[in-house]
C-alpha positions as CSV (number, residue, x, y, z in Angstrom):
1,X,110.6,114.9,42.7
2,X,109.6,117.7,44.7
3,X,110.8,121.0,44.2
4,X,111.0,124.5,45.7
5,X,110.4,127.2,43.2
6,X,110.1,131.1,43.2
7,X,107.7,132.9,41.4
8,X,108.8,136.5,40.8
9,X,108.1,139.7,39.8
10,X,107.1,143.7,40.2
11,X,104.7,144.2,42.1
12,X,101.4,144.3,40.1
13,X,102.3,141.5,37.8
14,X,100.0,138.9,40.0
15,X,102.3,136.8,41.8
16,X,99.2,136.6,44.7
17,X,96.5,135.7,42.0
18,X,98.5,133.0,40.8
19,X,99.2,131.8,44.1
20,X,95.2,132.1,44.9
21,X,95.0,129.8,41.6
22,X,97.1,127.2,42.4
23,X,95.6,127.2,45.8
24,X,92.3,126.8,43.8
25,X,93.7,123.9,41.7
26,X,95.1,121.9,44.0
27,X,92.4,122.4,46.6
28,X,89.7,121.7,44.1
29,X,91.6,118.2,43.5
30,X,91.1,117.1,47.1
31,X,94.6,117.8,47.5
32,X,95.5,120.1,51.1
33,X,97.9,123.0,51.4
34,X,99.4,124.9,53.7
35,X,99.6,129.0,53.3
36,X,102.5,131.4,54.6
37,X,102.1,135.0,54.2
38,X,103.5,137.5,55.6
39,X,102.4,141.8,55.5
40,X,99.7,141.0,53.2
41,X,98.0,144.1,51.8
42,X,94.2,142.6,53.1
43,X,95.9,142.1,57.2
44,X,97.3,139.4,59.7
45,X,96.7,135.7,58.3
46,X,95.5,136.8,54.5
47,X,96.9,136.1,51.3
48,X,95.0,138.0,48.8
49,X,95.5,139.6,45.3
50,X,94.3,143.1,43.7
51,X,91.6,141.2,42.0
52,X,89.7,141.1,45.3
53,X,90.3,137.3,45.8
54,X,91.5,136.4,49.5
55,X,92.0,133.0,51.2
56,X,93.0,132.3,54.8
57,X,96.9,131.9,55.5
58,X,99.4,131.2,58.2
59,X,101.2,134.7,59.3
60,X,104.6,134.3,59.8
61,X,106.4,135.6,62.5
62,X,110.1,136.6,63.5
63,X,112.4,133.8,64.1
64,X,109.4,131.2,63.0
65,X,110.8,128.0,62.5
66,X,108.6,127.0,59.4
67,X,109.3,123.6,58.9
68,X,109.1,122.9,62.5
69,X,105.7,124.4,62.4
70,X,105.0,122.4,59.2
71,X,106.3,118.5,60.9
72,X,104.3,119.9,64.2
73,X,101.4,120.1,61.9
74,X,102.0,116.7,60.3
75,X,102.5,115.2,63.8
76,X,99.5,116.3,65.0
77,X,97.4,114.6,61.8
78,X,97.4,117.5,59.6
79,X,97.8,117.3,55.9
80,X,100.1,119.3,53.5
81,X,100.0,118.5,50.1
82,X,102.0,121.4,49.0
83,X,103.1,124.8,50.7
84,X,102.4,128.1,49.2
85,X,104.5,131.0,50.7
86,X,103.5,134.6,49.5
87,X,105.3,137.5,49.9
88,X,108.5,135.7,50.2
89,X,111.0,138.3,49.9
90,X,109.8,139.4,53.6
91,X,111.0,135.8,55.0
92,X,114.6,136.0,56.3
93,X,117.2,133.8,54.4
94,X,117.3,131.0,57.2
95,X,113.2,130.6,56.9
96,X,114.0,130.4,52.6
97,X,116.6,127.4,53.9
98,X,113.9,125.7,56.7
99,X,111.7,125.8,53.0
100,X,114.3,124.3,51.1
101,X,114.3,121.6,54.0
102,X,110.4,121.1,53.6
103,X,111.1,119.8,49.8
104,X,114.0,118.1,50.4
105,X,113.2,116.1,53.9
106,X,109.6,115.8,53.7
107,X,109.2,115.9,50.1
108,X,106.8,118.3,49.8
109,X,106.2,120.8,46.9
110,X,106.6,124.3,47.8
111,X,105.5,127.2,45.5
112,X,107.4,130.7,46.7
113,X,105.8,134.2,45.5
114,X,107.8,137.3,45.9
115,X,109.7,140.7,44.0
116,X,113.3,140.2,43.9
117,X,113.8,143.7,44.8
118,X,113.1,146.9,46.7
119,X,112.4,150.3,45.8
120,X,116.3,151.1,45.8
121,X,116.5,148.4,43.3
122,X,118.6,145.8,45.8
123,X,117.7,141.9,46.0
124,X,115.1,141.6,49.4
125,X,117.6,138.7,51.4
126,X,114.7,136.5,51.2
127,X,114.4,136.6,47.6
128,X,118.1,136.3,47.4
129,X,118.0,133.2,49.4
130,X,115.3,132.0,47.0
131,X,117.2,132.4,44.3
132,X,120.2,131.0,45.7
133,X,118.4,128.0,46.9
134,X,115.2,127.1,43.9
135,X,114.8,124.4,41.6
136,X,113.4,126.6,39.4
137,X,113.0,130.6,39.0
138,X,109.7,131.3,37.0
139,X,109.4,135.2,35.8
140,X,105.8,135.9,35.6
141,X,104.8,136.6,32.1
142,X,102.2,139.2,33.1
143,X,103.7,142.2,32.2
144,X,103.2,145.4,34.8
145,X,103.8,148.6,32.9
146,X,105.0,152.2,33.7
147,X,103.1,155.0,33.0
148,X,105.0,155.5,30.0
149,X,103.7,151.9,29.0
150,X,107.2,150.7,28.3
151,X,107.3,147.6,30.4
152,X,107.8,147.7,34.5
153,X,110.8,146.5,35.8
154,X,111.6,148.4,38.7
155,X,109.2,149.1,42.1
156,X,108.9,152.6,43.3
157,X,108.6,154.0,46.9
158,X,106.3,157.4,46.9
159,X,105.4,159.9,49.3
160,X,103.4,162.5,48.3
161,X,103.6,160.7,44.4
162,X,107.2,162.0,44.8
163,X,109.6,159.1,44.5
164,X,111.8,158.6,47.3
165,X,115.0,156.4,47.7
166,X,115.9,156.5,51.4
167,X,114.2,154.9,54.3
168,X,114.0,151.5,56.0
169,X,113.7,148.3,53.0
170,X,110.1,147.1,54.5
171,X,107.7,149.7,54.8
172,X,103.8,148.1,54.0
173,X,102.5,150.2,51.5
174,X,100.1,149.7,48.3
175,X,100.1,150.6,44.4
176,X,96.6,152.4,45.3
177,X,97.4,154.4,48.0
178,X,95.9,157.7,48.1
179,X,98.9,160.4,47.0
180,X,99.5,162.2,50.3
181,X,100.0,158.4,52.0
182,X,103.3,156.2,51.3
183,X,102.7,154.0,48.4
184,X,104.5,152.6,45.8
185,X,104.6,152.6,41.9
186,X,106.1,150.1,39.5
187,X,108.4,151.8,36.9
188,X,110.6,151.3,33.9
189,X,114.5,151.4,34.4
190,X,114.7,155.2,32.6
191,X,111.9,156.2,34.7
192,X,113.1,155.0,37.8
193,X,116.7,156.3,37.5
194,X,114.9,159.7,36.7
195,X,112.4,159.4,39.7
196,X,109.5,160.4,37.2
197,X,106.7,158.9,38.8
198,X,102.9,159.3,37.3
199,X,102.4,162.2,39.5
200,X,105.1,164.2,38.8
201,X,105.9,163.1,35.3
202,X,103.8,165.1,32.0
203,X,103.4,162.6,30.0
204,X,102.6,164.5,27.1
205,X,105.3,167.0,26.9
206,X,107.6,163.9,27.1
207,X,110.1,163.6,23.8
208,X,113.1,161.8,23.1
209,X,115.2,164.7,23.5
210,X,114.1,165.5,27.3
211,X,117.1,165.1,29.3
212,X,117.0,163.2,33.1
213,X,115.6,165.2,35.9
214,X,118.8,163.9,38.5
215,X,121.8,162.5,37.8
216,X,122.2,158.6,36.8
């Protein structure tokens, strides 16, 4: 049977480099895929992970019909094997159901990469969908880690290493952006509701006792 399934995660966990490896996989097996990305880090058409790997991908648009695209594709004597979708939680929840339809009516695997949520710590309403909609929810076991090392579970929107928690939900951005630029961080939940970020947190003088910075 052929299932839809969402890989999630903070950023930095490597959602893309496991994408990239079933990609390898599956390619290596004669087997043919087709790639949807969309605001990759590496530009238009690329699906590519911190690790420096980057393949070729399909960018999607606004309004993109995907399984129309994907049937078009077949029509015309294409394969597709399976169907990798990266950076998911950018897709709108009627491209997550035009997915769905690609297992369902065509019977196609399809392997969805995404975070569940944004730097305000609310559900992206493509990863919502995917999670409304998947045969299976995988949490990636690659842990991400504060800079307090207690494990990541919240991403972080920084300007200036300052956390902020106002703005529009998709602004393209990177873990190693330089400090003055927007960026993002991956935190823990206490760090996060105390906006301490790496650049304006001192680690050392932390202790138990230090209370939060701004209220909960």
């Amino acid at each position: 049977m052929s299932e839809l399934v969402f890989f999630s995660g903070t950023m930095d966990c490597g959602k893309s480099t496991l994408a990239l490896q079933i990609e390898h996989n599956r390619s290596s097996r004669g087997l043919a895929g087709m790639i949807f990305t969309r605001d990759d880090r590496a530009g238009e058409g690329k699906l590519s992970s911190r690790l420096g790997l980057v393949t070729d991908a399909v960018e999607v648009g606004d309004g993109q019909d995907l399984y129309v695209y994907l049937v078009d594709h077949l029509s015309q004597g294409g394969r597709a094997d399976y169907v990798i979708a990266d950076e998911a939680q950018f897709l709108a929840p009627e491209q997550i159901d035009q997915l769905a339809r690609v297992v369902d009516d065509l019977a196609i695997d399809v392997y969805a990469f995404g975070i569940t949520t944004d730097f305000r710590s609310k559900l992206f309403p493509g990863s919502q969908r995917l999670v409304e909609l998947a045969d299976r929810v995988e949490v990636l076991q690659v842990e991400a880690l504060c800079w307090c090392g207690a494990r990541a579970t919240h991403n972080a929107r920084t300007v200036g290493g300052e956390m902020v928690v106002e703005g529009a939900q998709v602004v393209v951005g990177d873990v190693d952006q330089s400090p003055d630029e927007i960026g993002y961080e991956v935190l823990c939940r206490r760090h996060h509701r105390r906006r301490m970020t790496a650049a304006t947190a001192r680690a050392a003088a932390l202790s138990p006792d230090v209370l939060p910075v701004h209220p909960s």
